[in-house]
C-alpha positions in Angstrom: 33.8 -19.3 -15.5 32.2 -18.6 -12.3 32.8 -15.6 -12.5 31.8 -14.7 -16.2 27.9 -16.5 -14.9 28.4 -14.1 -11.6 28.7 -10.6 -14.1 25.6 -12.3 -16.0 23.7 -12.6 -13.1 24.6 -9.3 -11.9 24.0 -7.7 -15.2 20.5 -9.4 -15.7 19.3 -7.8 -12.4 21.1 -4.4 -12.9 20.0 -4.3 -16.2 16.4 -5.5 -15.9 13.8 -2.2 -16.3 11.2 -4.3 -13.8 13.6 -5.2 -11.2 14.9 -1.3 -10.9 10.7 -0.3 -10.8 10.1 -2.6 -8.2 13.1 -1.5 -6.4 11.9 2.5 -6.5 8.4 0.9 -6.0 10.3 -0.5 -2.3 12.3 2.5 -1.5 9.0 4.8 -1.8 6.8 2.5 -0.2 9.1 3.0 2.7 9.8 7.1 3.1 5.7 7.3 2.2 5.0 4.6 5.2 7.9 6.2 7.3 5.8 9.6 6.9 2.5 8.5 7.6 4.0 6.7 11.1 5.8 10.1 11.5 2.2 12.3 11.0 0.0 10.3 13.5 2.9 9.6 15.7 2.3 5.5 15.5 5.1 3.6 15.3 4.6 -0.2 14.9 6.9 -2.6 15.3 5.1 -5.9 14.5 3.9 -4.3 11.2 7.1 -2.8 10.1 8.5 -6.5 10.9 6.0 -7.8 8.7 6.5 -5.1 5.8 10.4 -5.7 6.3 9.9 -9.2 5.9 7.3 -9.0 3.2 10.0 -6.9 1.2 12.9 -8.8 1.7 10.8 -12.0 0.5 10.1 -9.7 -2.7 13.6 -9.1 -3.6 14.9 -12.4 -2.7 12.2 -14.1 -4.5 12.9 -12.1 -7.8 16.6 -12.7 -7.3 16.3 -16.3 -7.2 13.5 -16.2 -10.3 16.7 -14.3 -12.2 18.8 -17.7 -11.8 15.9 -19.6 -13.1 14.9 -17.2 -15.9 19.1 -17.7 -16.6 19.3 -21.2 -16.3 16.0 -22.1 -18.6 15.7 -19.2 -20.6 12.5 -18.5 -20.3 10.9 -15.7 -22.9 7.1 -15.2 -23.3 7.5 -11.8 -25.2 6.5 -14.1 -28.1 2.9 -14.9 -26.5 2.1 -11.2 -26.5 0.3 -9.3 -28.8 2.3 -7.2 -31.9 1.0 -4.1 -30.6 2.2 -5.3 -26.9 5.3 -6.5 -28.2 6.2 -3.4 -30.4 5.5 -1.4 -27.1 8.1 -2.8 -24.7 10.4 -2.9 -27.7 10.8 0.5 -27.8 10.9 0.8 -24.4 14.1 -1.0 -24.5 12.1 -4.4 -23.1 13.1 -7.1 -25.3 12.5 -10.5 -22.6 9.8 -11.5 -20.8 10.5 -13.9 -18.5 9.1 -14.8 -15.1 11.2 -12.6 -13.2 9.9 -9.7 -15.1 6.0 -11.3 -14.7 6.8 -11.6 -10.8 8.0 -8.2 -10.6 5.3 -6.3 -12.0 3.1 -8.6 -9.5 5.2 -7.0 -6.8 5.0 -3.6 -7.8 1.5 -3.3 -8.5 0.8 -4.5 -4.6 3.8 -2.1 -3.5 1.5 0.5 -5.6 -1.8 0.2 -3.6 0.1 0.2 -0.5 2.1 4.1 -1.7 -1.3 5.3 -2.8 -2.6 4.5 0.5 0.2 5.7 2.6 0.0 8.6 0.6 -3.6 9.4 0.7 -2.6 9.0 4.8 -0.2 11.6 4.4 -2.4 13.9 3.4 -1.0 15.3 -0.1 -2.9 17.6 -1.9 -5.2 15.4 -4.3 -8.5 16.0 -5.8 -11.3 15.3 -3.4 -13.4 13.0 -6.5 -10.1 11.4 -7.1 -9.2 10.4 -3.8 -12.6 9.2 -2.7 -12.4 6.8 -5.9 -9.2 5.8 -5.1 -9.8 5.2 -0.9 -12.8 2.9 -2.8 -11.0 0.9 -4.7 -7.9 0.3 -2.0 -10.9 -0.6 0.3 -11.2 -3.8 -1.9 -7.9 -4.8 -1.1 -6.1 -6.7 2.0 -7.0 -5.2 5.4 -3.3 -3.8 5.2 -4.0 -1.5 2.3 -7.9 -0.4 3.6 -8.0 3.3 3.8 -10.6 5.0 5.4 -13.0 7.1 3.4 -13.4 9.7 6.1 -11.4 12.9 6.7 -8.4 11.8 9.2 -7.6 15.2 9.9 -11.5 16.2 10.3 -11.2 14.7 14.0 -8.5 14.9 16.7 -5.8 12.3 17.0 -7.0 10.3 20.3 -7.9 6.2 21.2 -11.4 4.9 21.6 -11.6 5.9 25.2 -15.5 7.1 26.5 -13.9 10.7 28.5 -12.2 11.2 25.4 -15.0 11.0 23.2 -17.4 12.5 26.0 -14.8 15.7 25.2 -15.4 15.5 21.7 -19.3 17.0 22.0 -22.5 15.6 21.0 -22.0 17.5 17.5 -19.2 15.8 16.9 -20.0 12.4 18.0 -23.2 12.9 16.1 -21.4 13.6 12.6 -18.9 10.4 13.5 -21.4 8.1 14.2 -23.8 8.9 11.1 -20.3 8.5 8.9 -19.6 5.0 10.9 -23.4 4.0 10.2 -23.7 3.9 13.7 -27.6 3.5 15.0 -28.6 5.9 18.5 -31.9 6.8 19.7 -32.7 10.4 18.9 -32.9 11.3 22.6 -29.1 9.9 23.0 -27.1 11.5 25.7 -23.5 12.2 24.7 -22.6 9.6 27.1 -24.4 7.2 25.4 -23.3 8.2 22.1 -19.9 7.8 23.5 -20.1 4.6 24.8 -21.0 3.3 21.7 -18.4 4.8 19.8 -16.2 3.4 21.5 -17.7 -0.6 21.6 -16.8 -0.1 17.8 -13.4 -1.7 16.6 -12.2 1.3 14.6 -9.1 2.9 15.6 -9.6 6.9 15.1 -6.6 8.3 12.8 
């Protein structure tokens, strides 16, 4: 018998279309993040920690929801709409239970964090498009804000005043007007620089 539920189980996970998206949503989220580290060179141990842990939670939460959604039987596909309903039919979706409701949860937060990782990367998108997406991930956690500004339009260095002093007053100039960053007209480019660098940015 134990066996028999233990095929179920493993059937209702294998077999579930959300649980295999949010499993490709996982696996991307990971060679895009492993990229962007890779590009700048910035390898973080505390976050990946976090995002390991973050992910693991993910799959063991829906894994444990499966045994629930098992155990109760739980089916909203009938609280949908026809049209709704007739969709995820012929997609082959016939339950819709809380693992399912969970999952797509999961991956659409796995999504912002690809789009921004990818938008990091640097692949070739649209300029309109990505400045409405960097917008709209901007609304999101602090983990998924993407800057608006160019990362490759400036060189790859830390906030540090002889760094920025190297940059030129040009330079400094554009990054402070795209910062909103106030300076007297007269400003010297050691000025400029100090300020730049009072600012709690970190320059990709």
């Amino acid at each position: 018998m134990f066996e028999a539920l233990f095929s179920a189980y493993v059937a209702a996970l294998y077999g579930n279309a959300f649980v295999i998206a949010l499993a490709i949503a996982i696996c991307a989220d990971m060679v895009f993040g492993s990229l962007r580290a890779i590009k700048y060179r910035k390898w973080n141990s505390s976050v990946g920690i976090d995002g390991g842990i973050r992910k693991v939670g993910m799959v063991s939460a829906v894994a444990i929801l499966t045994m629930v959604d098992m155990l109760l039987n739980v089916n909203l596909i009938g609280w949908v709409s026809q049209d709704v309903s007739t969709a995820l039919s012929s997609a082959g979706i016939v339950k819709l239970g809380i693992t399912e409701l969970f999952a797509l949860l999961f991956v659409l937060y796995e999504a912002t964090s690809i789009l921004k990782n990818m938008l990091l990367c640097g692949l070739p998108i649209p300029a309109g498009m990505r400045d409405k997406v960097a917008k709209w991930l901007e609304k999101m956690t602090d983990e998924t804000n993407v800057p608006l500004r160019d990362e490759n339009k400036y060189p790859e260095i830390s906030l540090d005043e002889k760094q920025l002093v190297s940059m030129g007053l040009d330079n400094l100039k554009k990054m402070a007007d795209e910062w909103d960053l106030e300076y007297p007209e007269d400003v010297t480019v050691e000025q400029l620089a100090a300020i730049i660098a009072q600012q709690p940015v970190t320059l990709l």
